[in-house]
C-alpha positions as CSV (number, residue, x, y, z in Angstrom):
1,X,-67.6,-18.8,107.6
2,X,-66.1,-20.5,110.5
3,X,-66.3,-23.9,108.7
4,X,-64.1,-22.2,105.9
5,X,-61.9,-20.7,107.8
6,X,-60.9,-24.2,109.5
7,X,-61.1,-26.0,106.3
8,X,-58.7,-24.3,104.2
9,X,-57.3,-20.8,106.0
10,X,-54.8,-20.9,102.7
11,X,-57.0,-21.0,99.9
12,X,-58.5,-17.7,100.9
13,X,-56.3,-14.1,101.0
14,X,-56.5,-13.0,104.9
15,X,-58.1,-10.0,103.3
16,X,-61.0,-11.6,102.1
17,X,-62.0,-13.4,105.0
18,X,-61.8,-9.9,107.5
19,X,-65.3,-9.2,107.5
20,X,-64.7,-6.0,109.7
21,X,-62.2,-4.9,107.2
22,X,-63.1,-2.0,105.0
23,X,-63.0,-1.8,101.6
24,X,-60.6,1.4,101.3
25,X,-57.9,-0.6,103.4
26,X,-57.7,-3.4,101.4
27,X,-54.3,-4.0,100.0
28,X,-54.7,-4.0,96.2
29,X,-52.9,-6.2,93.8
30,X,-49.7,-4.5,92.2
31,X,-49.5,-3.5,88.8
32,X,-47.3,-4.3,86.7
33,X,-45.1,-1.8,84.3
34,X,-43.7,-3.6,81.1
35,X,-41.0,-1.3,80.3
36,X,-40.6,-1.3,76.1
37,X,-37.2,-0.9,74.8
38,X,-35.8,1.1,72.1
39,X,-37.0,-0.3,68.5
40,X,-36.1,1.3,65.2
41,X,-39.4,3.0,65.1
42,X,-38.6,4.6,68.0
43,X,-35.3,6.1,66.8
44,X,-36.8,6.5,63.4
45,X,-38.9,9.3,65.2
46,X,-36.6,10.4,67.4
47,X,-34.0,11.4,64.2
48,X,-37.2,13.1,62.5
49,X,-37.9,15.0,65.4
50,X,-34.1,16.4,65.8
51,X,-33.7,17.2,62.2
52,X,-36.8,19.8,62.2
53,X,-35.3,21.1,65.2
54,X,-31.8,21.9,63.8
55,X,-33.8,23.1,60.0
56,X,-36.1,25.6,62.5
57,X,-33.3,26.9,64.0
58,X,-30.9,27.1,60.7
59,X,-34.2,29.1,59.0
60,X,-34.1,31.0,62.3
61,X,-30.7,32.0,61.8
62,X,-30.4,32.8,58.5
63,X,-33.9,35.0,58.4
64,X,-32.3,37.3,61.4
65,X,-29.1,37.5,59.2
66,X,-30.5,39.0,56.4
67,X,-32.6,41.2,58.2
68,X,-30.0,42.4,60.2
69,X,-28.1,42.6,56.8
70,X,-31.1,44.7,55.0
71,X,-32.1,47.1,58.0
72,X,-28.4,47.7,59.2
73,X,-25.8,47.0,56.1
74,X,-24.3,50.1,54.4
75,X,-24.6,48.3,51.4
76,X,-28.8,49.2,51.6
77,X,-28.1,53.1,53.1
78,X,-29.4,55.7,50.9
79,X,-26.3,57.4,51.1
80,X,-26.4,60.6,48.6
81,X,-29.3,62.4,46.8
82,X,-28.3,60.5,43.6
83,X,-30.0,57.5,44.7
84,X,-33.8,59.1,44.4
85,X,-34.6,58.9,41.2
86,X,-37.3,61.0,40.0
87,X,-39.6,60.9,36.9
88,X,-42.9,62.4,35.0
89,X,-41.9,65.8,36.3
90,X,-42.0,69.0,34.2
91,X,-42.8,71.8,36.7
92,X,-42.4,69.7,40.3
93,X,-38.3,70.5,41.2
94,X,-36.0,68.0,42.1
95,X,-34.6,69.9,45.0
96,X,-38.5,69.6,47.0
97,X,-38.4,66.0,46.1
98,X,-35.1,65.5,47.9
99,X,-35.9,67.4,50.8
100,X,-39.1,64.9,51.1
101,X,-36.7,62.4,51.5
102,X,-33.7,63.9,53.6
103,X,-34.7,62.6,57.0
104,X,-33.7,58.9,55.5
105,X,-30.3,59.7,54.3
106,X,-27.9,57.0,55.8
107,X,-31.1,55.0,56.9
108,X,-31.6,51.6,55.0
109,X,-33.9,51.5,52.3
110,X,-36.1,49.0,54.1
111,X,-36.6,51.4,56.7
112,X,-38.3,53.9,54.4
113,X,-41.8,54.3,55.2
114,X,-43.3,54.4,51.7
115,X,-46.6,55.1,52.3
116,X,-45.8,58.2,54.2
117,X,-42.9,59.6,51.8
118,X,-45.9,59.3,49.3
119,X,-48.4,61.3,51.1
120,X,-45.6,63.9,51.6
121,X,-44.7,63.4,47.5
122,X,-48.5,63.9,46.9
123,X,-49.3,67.3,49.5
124,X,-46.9,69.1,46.6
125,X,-49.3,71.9,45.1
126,X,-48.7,70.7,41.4
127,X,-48.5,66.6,41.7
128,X,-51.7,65.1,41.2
129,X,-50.7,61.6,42.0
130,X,-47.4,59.4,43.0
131,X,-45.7,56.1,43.2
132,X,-43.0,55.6,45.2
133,X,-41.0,52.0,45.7
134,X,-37.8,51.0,46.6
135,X,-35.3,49.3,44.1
136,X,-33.1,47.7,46.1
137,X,-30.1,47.2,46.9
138,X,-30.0,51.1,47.9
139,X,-32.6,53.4,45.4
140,X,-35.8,54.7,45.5
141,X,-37.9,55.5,42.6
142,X,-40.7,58.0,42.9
143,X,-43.1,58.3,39.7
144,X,-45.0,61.6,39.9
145,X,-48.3,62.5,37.7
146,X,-48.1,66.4,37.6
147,X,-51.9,68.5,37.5
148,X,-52.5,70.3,34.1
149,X,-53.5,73.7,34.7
150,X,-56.9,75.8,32.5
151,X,-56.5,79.2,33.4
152,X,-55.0,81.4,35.3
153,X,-56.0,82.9,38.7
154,X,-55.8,86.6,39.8
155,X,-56.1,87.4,43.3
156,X,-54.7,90.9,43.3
157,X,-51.6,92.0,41.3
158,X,-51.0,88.1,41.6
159,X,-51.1,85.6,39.3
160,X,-51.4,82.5,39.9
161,X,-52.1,79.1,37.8
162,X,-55.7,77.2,38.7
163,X,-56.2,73.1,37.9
164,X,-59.8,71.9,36.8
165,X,-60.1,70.4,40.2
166,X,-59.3,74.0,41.7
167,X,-55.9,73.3,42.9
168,X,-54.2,76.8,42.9
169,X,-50.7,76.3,41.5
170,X,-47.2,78.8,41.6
171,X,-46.6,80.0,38.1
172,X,-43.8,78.8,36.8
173,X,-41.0,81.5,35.1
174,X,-40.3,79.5,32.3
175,X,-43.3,78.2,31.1
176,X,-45.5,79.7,28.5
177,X,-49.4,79.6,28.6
178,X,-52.5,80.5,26.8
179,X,-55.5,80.2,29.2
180,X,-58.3,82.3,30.1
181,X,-58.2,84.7,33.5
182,X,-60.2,83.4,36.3
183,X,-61.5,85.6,38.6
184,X,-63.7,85.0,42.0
185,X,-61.7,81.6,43.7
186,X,-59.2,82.2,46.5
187,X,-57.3,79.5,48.4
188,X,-59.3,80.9,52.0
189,X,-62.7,78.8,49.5
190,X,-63.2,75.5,50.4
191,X,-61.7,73.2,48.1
192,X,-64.9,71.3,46.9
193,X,-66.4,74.4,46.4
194,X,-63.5,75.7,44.2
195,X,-63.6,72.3,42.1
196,X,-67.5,72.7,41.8
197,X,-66.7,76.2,39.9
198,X,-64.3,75.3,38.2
199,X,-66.2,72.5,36.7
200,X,-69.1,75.7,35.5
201,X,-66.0,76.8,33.9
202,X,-64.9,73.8,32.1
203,X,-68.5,73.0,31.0
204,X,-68.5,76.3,29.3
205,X,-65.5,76.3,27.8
206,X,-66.3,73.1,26.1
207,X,-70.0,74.6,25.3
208,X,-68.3,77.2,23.5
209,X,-66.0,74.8,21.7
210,X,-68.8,72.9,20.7
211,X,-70.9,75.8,18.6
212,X,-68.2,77.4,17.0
213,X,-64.3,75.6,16.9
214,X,-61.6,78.1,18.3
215,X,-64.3,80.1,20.2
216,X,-62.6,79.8,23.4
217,X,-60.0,81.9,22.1
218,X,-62.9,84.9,22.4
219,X,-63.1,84.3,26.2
220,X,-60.9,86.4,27.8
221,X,-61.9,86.8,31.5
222,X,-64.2,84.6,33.3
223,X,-65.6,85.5,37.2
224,X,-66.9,82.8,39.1
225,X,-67.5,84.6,42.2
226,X,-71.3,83.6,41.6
227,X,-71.5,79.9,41.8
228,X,-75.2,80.9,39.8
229,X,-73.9,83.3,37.4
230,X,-70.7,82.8,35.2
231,X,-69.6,86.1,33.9
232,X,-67.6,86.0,31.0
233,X,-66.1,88.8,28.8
234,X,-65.8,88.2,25.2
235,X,-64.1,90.3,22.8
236,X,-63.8,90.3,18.9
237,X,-67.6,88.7,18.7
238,X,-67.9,91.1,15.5
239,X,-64.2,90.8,14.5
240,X,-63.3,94.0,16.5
241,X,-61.0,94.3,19.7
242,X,-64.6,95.5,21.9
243,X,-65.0,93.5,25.0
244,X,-68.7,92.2,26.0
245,X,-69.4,91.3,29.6
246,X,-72.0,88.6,29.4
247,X,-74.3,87.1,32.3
248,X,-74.1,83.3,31.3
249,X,-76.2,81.9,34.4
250,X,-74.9,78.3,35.6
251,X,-76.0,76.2,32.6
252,X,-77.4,75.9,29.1
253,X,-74.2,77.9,28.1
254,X,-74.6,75.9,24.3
255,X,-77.9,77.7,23.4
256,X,-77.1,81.3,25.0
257,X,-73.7,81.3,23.0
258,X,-75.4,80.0,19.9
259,X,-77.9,83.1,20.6
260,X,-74.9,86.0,21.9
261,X,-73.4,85.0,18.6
262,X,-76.4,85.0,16.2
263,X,-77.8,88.1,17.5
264,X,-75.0,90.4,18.8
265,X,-74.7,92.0,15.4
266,X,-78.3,92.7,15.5
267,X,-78.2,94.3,19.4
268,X,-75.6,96.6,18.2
269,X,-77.4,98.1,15.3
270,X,-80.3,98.5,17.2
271,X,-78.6,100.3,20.9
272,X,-75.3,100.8,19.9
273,X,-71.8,99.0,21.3
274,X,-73.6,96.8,23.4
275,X,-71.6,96.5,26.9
276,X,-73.0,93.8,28.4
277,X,-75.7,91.2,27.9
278,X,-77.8,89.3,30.4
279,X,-78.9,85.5,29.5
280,X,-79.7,84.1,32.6
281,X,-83.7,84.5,32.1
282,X,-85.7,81.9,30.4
283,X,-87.7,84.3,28.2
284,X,-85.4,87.5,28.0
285,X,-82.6,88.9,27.3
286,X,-81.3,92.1,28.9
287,X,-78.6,93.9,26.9
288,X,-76.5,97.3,28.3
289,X,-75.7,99.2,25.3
290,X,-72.6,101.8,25.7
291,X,-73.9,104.8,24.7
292,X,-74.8,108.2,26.1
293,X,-77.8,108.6,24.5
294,X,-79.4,106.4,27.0
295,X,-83.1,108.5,26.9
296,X,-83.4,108.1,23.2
297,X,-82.5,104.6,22.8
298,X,-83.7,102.4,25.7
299,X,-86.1,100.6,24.1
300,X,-86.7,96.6,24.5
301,X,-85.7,94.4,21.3
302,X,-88.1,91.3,20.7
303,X,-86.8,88.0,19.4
304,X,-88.7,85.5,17.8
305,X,-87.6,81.9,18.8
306,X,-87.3,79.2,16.1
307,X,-88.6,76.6,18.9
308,X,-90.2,76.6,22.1
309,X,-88.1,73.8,24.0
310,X,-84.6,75.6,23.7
311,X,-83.2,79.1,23.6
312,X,-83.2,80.1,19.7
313,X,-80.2,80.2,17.7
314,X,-81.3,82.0,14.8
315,X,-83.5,84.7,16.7
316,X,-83.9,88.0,14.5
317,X,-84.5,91.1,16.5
318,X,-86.9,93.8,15.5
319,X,-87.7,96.9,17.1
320,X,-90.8,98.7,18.4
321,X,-91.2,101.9,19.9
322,X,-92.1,102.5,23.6
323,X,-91.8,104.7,25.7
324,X,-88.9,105.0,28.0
325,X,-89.9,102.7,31.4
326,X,-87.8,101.2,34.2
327,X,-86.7,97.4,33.3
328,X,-88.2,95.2,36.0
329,X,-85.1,92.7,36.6
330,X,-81.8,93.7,38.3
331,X,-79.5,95.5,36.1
332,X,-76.3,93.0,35.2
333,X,-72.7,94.5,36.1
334,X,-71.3,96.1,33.5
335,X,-67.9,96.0,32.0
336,X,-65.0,97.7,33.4
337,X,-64.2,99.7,30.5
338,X,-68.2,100.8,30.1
339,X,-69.5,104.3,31.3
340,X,-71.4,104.4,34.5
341,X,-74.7,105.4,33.0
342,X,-76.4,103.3,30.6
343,X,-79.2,102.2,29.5
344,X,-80.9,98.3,29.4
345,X,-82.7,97.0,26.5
346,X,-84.8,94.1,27.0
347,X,-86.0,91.8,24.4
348,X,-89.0,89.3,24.9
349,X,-88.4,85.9,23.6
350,X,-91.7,84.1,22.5
């Protein structure tokens, strides 16, 4: 090392030579920085890069300018009530559409919370369903799909108008109906439990429909205060003005009509003006006759079916003397109109 050092002391860097030198303190070699200059590539990107910053900013501006035109212009105010416009309504008034929609007037239309104006639209007792949208620049349009009433509801001395989904409805003045009265609902019911009785009463009425056309026309009261028993009264089975009270149970209503009406005629030779019948039993029927001679004629009335697997529609009654005995099944209600002692005749069905 020595040697080298005497030889040539310029060929090697001081640094290299110190042996006692560490490594950390060593003086490292500069680097050098090439600086590059502008090219055309450079302002090429440069140009690109400023054009999407003055289009972001021109988007920017013209999006809050027609926002602040559409939430704050009087142009899109719903200024008066003649800028609702209302259709599909027959019974639902104009006047508790417009008062639905009050709390918006002078508000822009875009400010409108639809979805809630529509659930208010919808709470009305006789709309079923609605649509509500905006047609801008300053209307709304609400579409309304009204319920369709079946009967009529007394609670009372009130009348009231019923829906098939039990939806109790104000009767309108000037409308004219034709429905059955319905008795045994009341708006303290649950609703589910009103629609599920109101569906018996539907299934009946088209029952009825079904075995003789027109024959709904007979029913003139129905009472659904048992969801297990309908109770229906029926009047002018025979062509007469007489009303029937019959105990219809909660199904099979086809086959025990096709029966009240094959063999009513029959009942009321035998007992008398029959005031009500009992069909809710699988192998009898129990019928109430109106008459004071209760003693003399309660007697049971057999039936022969025509088949074993349904009620028969063409049963013929015949009589057969027994003495007078206490019926073992719960005596039905009677009719209003009926006296308050009676007798029950029960017929067997084979």
């Amino acid at each position: 090392m020595k040697k080298l050092k005497t030889i040539d002391a310029d060929a090697y860097p001081q640094e290299a030579l110190a042996e006692e030198e560490p490594r950390y303190l060593r003086r490292q070699k500069p680097v050098e920085i090439k600086r590059r200059k502008f090219g055309k590539k450079a302002w090429k990107t440069y140009f690109r890069v400023s054009l999407a910053v003055v289009a972001l900013a021109i988007a920017a501006g013209t999006i809050f300018a027609a926002a602040d035109f559409l939430l704050t212009s009087p142009r899109m105010a719903l200024a008066n009530p003649s800028q609702v416009e209302l259709s599909g309504n027959h019974f639902v008034s104009r006047a508790s559409i417009l008062e639905i929609f009050s709390a918006d007037r002078g508000r822009s239309v875009m400010r409108i919370p639809l979805a809630k104006r529509r659930a208010q639209v919808e709470a009305l007792p006789w709309v079923e369903r609605a649509t509500v949208r905006r047609a801008l620049p300053n209307r709304i349009q609400v579409d309304v799909v009204e319920r369709t009433p079946i009967a009529f509801l007394r609670e009372g001395s009130n009348l009231f108008l019923v829906d098939g989904q039990g939806q109790i409805l104000d009767r309108p003045l000037e409308a004219d109906f034709r429905f059955p009265v319905v008795t045994g609902i009341s708006e303290a019911m649950p609703r589910n439990e009103r629609a599920q009785r109101m569906k018996m009463m539907t299934d009946f009425i088209a029952s009825v429909r079904d075995v003789r056309a027109g024959a709904e026309e007979l029913v003139s009261e129905i009472d659904l205060s048992d969801a297990n028993d309908l109770q229906a009264t029926l009047a002018g089975l025979q062509g007469t003005a007489d009303a029937v009270l019959v105990h219809f149970g909660n199904g099979g209503f086809r086959d025990k009509f096709q029966i009240l009406l094959n063999n009513i005629g029959q009942w009321e030779s035998a007992a008398g003006r029959v005031a009500s019948v009992d069909l809710r039993f699988e192998h009898e029927v129990v019928v109430n006759p109106e008459t004071s001679l209760s003693a003399t004629l309660s007697q049971p009335v057999a039936a022969k079916a025509a088949a074993k697997v349904k009620l028969a529609g063409d049963a013929k009654p015949k009589m057969r003397s027994v003495g007078q005995r206490k019926i073992a099944h719960a005596r039905p209600r009677t009719a209003p109109h009926a006296k308050s002692h009676r007798s029950a005749v029960r017929r067997a069905t084979h």
